[in-house]
C-alpha positions as semicolon CSV with decimal commas, in nm:
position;residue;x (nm);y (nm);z (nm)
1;X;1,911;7,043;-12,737
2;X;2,181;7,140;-13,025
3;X;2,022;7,416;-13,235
4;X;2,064;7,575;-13,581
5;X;2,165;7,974;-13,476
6;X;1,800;8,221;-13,550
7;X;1,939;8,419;-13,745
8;X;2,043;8,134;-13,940
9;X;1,766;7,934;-13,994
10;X;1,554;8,175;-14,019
11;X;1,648;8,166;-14,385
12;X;1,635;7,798;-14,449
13;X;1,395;7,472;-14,402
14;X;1,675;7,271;-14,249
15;X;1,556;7,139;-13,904
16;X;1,567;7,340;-13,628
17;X;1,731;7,109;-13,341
18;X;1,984;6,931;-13,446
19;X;1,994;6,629;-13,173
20;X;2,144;6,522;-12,930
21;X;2,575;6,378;-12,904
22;X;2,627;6,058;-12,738
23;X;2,796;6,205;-12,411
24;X;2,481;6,416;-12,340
25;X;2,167;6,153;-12,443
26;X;2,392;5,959;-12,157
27;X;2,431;6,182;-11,910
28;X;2,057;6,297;-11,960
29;X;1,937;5,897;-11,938
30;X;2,136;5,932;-11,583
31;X;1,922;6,191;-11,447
32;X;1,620;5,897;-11,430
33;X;1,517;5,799;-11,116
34;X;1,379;5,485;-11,225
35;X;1,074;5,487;-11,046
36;X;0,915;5,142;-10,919
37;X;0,539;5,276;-11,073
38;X;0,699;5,426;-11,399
39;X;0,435;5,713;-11,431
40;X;0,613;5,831;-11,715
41;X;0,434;5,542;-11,889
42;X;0,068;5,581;-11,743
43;X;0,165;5,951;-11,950
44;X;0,227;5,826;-12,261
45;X;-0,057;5,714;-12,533
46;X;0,112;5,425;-12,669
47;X;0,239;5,285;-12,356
48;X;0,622;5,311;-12,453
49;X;0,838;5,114;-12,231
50;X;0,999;5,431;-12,111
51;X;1,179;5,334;-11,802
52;X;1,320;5,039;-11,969
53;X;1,455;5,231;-12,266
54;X;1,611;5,525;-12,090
55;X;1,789;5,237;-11,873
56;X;1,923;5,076;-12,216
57;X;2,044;5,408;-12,307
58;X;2,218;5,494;-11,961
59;X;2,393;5,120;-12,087
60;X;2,489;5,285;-12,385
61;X;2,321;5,023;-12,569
62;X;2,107;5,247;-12,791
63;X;2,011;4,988;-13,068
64;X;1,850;4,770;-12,800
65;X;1,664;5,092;-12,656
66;X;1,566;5,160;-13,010
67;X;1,451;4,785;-13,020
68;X;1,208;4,825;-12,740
69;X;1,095;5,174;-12,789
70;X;0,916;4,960;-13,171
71;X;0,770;4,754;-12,917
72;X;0,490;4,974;-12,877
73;X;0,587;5,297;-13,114
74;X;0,625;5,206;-13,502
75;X;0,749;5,565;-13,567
76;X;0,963;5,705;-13,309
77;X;1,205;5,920;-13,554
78;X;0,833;6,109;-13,548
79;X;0,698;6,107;-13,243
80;X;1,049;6,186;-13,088
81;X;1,056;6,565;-13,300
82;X;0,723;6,627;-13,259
83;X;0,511;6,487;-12,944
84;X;0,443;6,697;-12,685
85;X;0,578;6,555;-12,459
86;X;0,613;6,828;-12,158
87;X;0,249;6,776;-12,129
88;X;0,254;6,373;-12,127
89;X;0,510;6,191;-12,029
90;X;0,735;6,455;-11,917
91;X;0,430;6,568;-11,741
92;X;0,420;6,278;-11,579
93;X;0,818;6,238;-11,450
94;X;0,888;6,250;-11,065
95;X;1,191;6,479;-11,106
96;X;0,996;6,746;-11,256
97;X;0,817;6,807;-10,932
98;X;1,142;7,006;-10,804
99;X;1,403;6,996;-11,116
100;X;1,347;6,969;-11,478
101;X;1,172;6,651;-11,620
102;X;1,396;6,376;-11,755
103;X;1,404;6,501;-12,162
104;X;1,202;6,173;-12,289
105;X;1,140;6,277;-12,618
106;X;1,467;6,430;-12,666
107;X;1,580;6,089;-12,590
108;X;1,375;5,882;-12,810
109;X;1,454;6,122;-13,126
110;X;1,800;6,030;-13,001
111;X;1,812;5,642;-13,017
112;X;1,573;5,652;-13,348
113;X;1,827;5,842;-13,540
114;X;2,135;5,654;-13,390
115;X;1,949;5,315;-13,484
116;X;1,938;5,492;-13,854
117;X;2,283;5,560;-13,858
118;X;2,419;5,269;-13,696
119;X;2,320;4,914;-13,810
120;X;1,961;5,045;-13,955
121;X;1,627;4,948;-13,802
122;X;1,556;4,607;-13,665
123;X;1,221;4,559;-13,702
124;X;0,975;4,342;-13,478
125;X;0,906;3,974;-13,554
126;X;0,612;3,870;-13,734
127;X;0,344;3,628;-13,569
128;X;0,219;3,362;-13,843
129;X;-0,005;3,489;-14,115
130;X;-0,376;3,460;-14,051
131;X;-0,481;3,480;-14,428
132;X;-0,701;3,762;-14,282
133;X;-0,717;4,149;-14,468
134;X;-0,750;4,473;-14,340
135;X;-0,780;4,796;-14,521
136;X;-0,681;5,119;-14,359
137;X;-0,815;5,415;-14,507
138;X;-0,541;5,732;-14,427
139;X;-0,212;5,744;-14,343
140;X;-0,141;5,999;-14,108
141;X;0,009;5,890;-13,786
142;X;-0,334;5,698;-13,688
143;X;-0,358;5,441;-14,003
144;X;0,008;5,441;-13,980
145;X;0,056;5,305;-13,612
146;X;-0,242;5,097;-13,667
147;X;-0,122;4,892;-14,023
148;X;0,193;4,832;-13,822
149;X;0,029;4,690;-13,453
150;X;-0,175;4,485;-13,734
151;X;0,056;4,328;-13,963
152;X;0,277;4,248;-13,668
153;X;-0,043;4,051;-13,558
154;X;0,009;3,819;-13,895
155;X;-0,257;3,986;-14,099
156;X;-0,249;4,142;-14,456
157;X;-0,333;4,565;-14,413
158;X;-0,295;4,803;-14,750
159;X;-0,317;5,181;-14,686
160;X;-0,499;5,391;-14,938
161;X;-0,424;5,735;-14,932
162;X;-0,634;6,021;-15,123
163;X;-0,319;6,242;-15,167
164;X;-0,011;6,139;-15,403
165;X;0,291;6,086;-15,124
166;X;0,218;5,928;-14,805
167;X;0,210;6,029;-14,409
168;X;-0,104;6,265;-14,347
169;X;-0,057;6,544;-14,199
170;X;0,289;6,445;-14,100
171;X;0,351;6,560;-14,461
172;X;0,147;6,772;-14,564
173;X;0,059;6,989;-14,247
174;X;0,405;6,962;-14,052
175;X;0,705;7,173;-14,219
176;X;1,021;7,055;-14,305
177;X;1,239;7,257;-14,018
178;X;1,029;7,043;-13,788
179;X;0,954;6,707;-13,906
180;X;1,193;6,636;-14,213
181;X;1,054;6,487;-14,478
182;X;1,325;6,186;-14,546
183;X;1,198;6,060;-14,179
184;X;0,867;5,996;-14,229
185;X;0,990;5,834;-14,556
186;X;1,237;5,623;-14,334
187;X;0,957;5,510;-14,114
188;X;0,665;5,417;-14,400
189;X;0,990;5,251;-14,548
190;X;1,035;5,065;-14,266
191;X;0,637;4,956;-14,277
192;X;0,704;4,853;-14,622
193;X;0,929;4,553;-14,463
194;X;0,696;4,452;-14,243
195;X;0,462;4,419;-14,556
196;X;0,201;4,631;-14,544
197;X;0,086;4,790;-14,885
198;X;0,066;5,138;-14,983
199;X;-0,189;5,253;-15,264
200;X;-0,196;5,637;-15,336
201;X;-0,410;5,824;-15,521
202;X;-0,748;5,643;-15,392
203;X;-1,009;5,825;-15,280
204;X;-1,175;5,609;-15,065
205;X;-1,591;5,775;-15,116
206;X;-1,493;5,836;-15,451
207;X;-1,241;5,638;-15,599
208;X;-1,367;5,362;-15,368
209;X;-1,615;5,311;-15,124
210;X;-1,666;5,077;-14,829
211;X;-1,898;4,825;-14,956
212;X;-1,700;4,776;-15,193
213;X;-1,401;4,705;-14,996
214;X;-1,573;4,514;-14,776
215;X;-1,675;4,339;-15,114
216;X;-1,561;4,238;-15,411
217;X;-1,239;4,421;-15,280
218;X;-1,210;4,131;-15,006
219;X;-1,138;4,294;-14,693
220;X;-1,248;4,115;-14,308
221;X;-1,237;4,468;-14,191
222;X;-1,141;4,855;-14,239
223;X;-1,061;5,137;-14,039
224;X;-1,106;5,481;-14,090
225;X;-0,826;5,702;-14,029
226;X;-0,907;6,001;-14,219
227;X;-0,854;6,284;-13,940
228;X;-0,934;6,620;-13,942
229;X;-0,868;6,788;-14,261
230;X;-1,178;7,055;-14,351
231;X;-1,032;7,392;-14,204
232;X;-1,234;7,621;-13,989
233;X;-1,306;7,987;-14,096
234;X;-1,332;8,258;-13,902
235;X;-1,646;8,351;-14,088
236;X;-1,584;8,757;-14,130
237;X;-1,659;8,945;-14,422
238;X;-1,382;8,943;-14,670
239;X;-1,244;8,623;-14,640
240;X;-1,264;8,534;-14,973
241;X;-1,041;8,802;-15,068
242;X;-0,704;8,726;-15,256
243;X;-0,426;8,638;-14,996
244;X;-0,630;8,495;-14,747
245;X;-0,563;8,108;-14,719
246;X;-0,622;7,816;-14,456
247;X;-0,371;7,736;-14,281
248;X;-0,421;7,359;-14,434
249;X;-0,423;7,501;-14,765
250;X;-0,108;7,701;-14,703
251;X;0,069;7,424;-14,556
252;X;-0,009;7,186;-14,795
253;X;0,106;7,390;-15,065
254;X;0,392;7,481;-14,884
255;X;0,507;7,100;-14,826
256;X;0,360;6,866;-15,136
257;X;0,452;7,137;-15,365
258;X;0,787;7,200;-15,236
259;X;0,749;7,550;-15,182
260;X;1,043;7,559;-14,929
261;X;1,289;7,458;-15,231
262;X;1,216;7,767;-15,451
263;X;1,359;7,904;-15,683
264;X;1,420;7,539;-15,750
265;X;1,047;7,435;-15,729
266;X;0,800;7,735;-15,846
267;X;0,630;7,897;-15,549
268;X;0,309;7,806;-15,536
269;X;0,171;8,020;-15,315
270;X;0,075;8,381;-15,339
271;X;0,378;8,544;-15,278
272;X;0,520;8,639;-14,945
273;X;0,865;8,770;-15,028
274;X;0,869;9,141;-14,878
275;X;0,534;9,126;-14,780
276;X;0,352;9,163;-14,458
277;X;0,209;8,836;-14,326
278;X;0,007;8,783;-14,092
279;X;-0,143;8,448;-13,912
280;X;-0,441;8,450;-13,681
281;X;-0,475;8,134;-13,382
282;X;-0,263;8,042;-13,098
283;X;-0,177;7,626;-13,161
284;X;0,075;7,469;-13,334
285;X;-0,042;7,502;-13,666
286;X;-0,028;7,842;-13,637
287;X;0,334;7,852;-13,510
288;X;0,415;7,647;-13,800
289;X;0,234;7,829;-14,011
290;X;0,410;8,190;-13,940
291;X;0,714;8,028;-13,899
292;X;0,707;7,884;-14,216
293;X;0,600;8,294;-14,351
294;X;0,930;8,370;-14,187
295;X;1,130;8,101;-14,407
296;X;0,973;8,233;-14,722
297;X;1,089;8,611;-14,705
298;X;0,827;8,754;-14,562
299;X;0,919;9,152;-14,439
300;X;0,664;9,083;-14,125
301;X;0,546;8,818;-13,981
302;X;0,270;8,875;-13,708
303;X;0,057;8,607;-13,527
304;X;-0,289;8,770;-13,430
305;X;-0,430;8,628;-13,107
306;X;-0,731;8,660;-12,902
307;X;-0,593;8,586;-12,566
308;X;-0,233;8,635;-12,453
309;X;0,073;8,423;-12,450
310;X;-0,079;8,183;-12,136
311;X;-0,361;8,053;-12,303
312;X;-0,138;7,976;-12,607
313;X;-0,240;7,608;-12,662
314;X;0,080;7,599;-12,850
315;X;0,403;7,396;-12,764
316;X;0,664;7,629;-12,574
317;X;0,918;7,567;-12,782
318;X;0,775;7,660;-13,048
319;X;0,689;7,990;-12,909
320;X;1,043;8,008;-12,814
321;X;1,173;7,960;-13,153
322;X;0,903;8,172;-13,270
323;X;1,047;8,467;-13,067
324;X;1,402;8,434;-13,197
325;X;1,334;8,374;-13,519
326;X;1,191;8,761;-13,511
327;X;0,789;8,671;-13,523
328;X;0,570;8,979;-13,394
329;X;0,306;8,830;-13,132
330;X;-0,018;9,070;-13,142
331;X;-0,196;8,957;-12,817
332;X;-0,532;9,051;-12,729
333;X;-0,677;9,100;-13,064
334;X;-0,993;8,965;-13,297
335;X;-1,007;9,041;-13,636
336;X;-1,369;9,160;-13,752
337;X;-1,302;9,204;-14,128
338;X;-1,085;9,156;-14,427
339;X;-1,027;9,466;-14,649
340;X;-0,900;9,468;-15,016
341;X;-0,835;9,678;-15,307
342;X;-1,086;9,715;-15,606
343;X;-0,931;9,406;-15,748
344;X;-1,013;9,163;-15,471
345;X;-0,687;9,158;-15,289
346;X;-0,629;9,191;-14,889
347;X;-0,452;9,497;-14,810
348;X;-0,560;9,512;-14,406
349;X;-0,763;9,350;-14,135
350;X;-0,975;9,519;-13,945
351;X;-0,926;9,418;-13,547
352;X;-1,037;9,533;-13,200
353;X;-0,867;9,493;-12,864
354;X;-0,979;9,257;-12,638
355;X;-0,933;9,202;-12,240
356;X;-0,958;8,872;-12,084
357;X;-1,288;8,737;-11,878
358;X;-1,424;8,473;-11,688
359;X;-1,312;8,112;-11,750
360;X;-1,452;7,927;-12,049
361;X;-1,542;7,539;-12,015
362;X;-1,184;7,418;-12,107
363;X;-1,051;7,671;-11,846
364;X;-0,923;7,946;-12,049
365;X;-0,966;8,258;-11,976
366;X;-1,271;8,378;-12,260
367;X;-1,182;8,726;-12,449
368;X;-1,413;9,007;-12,445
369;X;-1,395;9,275;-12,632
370;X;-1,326;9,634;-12,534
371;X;-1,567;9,918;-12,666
372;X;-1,414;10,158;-12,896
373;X;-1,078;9,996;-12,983
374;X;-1,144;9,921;-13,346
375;X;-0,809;9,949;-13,574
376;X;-0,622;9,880;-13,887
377;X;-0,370;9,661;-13,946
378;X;-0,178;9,644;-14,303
379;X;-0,100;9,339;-14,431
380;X;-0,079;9,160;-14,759
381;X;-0,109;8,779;-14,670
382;X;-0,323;8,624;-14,406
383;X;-0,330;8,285;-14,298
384;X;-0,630;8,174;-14,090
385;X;-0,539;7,887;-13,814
386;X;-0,839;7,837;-13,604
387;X;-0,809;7,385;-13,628
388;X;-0,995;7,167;-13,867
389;X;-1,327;6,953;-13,872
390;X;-1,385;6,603;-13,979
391;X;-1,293;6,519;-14,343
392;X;-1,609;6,486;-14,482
393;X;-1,530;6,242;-14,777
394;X;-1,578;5,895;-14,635
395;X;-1,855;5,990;-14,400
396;X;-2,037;6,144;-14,714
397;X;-2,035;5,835;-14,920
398;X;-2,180;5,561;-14,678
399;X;-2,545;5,656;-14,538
400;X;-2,485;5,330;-14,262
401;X;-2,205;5,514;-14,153
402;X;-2,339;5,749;-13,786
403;X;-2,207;6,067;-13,756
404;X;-2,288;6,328;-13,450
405;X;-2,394;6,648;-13,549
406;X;-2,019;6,797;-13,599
407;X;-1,967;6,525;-13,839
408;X;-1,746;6,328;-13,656
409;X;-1,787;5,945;-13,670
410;X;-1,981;5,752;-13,392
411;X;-1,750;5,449;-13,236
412;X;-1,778;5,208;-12,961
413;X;-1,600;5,426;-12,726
414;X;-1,428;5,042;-12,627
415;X;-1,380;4,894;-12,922
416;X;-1,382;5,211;-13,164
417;X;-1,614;5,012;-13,386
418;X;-1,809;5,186;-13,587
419;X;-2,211;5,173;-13,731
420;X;-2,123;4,897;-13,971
421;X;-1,976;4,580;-13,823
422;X;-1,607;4,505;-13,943
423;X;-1,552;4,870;-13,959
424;X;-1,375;5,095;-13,712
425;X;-1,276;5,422;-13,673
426;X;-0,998;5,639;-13,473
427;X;-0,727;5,953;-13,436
428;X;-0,893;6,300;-13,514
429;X;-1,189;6,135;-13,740
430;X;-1,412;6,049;-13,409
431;X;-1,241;6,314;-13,175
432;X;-1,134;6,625;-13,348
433;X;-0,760;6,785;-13,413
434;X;-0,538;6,665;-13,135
435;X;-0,199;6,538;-13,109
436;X;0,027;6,316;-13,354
437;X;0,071;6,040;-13,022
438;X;-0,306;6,062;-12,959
439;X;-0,398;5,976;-13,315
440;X;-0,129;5,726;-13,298
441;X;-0,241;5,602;-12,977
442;X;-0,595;5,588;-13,094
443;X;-0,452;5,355;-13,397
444;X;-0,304;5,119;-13,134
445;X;-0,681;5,064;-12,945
446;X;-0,843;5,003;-13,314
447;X;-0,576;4,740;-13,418
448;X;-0,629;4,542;-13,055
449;X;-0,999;4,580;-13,184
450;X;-0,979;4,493;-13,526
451;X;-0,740;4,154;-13,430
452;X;-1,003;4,090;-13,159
453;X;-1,294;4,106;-13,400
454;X;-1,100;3,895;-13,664
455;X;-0,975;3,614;-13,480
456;X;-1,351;3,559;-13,283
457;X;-1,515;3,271;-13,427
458;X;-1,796;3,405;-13,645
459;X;-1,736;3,791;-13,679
460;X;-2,042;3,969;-13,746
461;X;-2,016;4,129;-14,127
């Protein structure tokens, strides 16, 4: 993959890889063995066609590969920068058993942004309308790839979204080196055609609730696509001081208030320019997050982990880029307290080394800390990255509505319906943070659900 130099683009938000040229996605469709079973498809959440679009491309007829890729994938200018692919499909590829995996999702990034620049998107065709309505309540990649499955079904879906632009956490948590924000424009654009409303500003437990959706509102049904949006604290003492932040917090600030275009946008976040910046966690958001330290002048930019670089849960390449874009990894380590001035302000963590024990139950090595090896380490910024729980908001407002004890929402583990009939519920809502393609893929089951559930003969309300 064509990338932007490190020591260029480590001082700008312009996206990192830069795509592939027609001669390579070619020769790279070539390498595919097209395999009789397809695995690569039993790998991937949504079920793309992948065999049969890699074959298009080897044809050099990338708008038709495009074509069936939106057969089951409403946003594959996404999905194609920012699915994990090596650890699904690629996963899943029979030439990675003794060479390198055919590069799927470099592929699919590929034939989205050629079907941009060539001819622009044809879109799916509609099946008749049923005169039936759907509200979807989020739009992060979840709502998003379910109001698409269902309008292409013939029904009438509006998205509300609490925040005041659109696309989740593909907006507000993903940063602009990575996931540009003119795509996921493109692709809610291309929604927009297929006619599915968009209502901002609603917050559905406030604003809104779902009685009254299901009400005077006239909705058949609703799903919840909220995700995962309360962020997890390490619980230590000074972490209310001045400079610590979520990484959600951070992020968001970073992206919906255009931090990334200062001096042209003010900076709204407590400055990092010549500071020392640390982040503490090991996944993707954490990456993103340090990365993102880098981009805004930061003097140091160190990512605090408990474990080493193995149990990283984050992507490779991200690590990779990480590395050459000059981010300091500080393995082995748990912060036990923030320290600060007599004003409130951080000024150093206070850490001890750890070693790594037995096995914990998702297989990772567990840390355990080593007697005696307390230290300081200086910073001025600190960013906190440990995931996020269930946003609260719409589970709060509804006392019908079951949650378990994490408050995550109960579903039909089938049919992802929820407590209250008509109402369903996917993505990181009922399971926790995961992936973009698994909330996406989660979106998919609930809209087979929901057009079940409407089209039966006397749904239960």
């Amino acid at each position: 993959m064509p990338q932007q130099d490190p020591l260029i683009r480590k001082y700008n938000f312009e996206e990192v890889n830069q795509g592939l040229l027609v001669e390579l996605a070619t020769l790279e469709a070539e390498r595919c063995l097209d395999c009789s079973s397809s695995p690569c498809i039993q790998g991937c959440p949504v079920g793309v066609k992948i065999s049969e679009f890699i074959d298009l491309v080897r044809k050099k007829e990338f708008l038709k590969a495009a074509q069936k890729i939106r057969e089951d994938n409403v946003l594959p200018a996404i999905t194609g920068r920012v699915c994990p692919q090596e650890i699904q499909c690629e996963a899943s590829c029979v030439l990675g058993k003794n060479f390198e995996p055919v590069a799927i999702g470099y592929l699919e990034r590929f034939v989205a942004d050629y079907e941009k620049n060539h001819g622009g998107v044809v879109l799916p065709q509609l099946e008749e309308p049923t005169g039936k309505k759907v509200a979807i309540i989020g739009s992060g990649p979840a709502g998003l790839s379910a109001a698409g499955d269902l309008a292409l079904k013939g029904h009438s879906v509006t998205v509300y979204e609490a925040l005041h632009e659109l696309g989740g956490v593909l907006i507000y948590g993903i940063p602009e080196f990575r996931l540009p924000k003119s795509i996921v424009e493109d692709e809610i654009n291309n929604l927009r055609r297929l006619g599915i409303q968009f209502e901002t500003d609603i917050v559905v437990g406030k604003t809104v609730c779902i009685s009254e959706l299901m009400g005077e509102e006239g909705f058949d049904a609703v799903f919840i696509a909220t995700g995962a949006g309360l962020p997890k604290f390490l619980n230590i003492p000074g972490e209310d001081l001045k400079g610590v932040y979520s990484a959600n917090e951070f992020l968001t600030r970073v992206n919906l208030l255009k931090a990334y275009l200062f001096p042209d946008y003010d900076e709204p976040v407590y400055e990092t320019e010549g500071k020392v910046v640390a982040v503490i966690g090991g996944g993707n958001t954490a990456l993103d997050a340090i990365r993102t330290a880098v981009r805004l002048k930061a003097s140091k930019s160190i990512l605090i982990y408990r474990r080493t670089m193995t149990e990283m849960p984050a992507r490779k390449e991200e690590i990779e880029h990480a590395e050459e874009e000059g981010v300091l990894f500080q393995f082995l380590t748990q912060p036990l307290e923030f320290l600060g001035d007599h004003n409130g302000v951080l000024k150093a963590i206070r850490c001890q080394r750890m070693s790594l024990g037995p096995p914990d139950s998702m297989g990772r090595k567990s840390p355990v800390p080593i007697p005696d090896s307390e230290f300081i380490q200086e910073i001025d910024l600190c960013i906190v990255a440990l995931g996020n729980g269930a946003n609260p908001m719409v589970q709060s407002s509804d006392s019908k509505l079951k949650v378990d004890p994490r408050g995550y929402i109960k579903v039909n583990e089938d049919s992802l319906q929820t407590s209250i009939p008509g109402v369903f519920a996917g993505g990181d809502v009922v399971t926790g943070g995961a992936t973009v393609i698994l909330a996406m893929g989660a979106g998919r089951r609930a809209a087979r659900s929901i057009d079940k559930y409407l089209r039966s003969p006397t749904p239960t309300r």
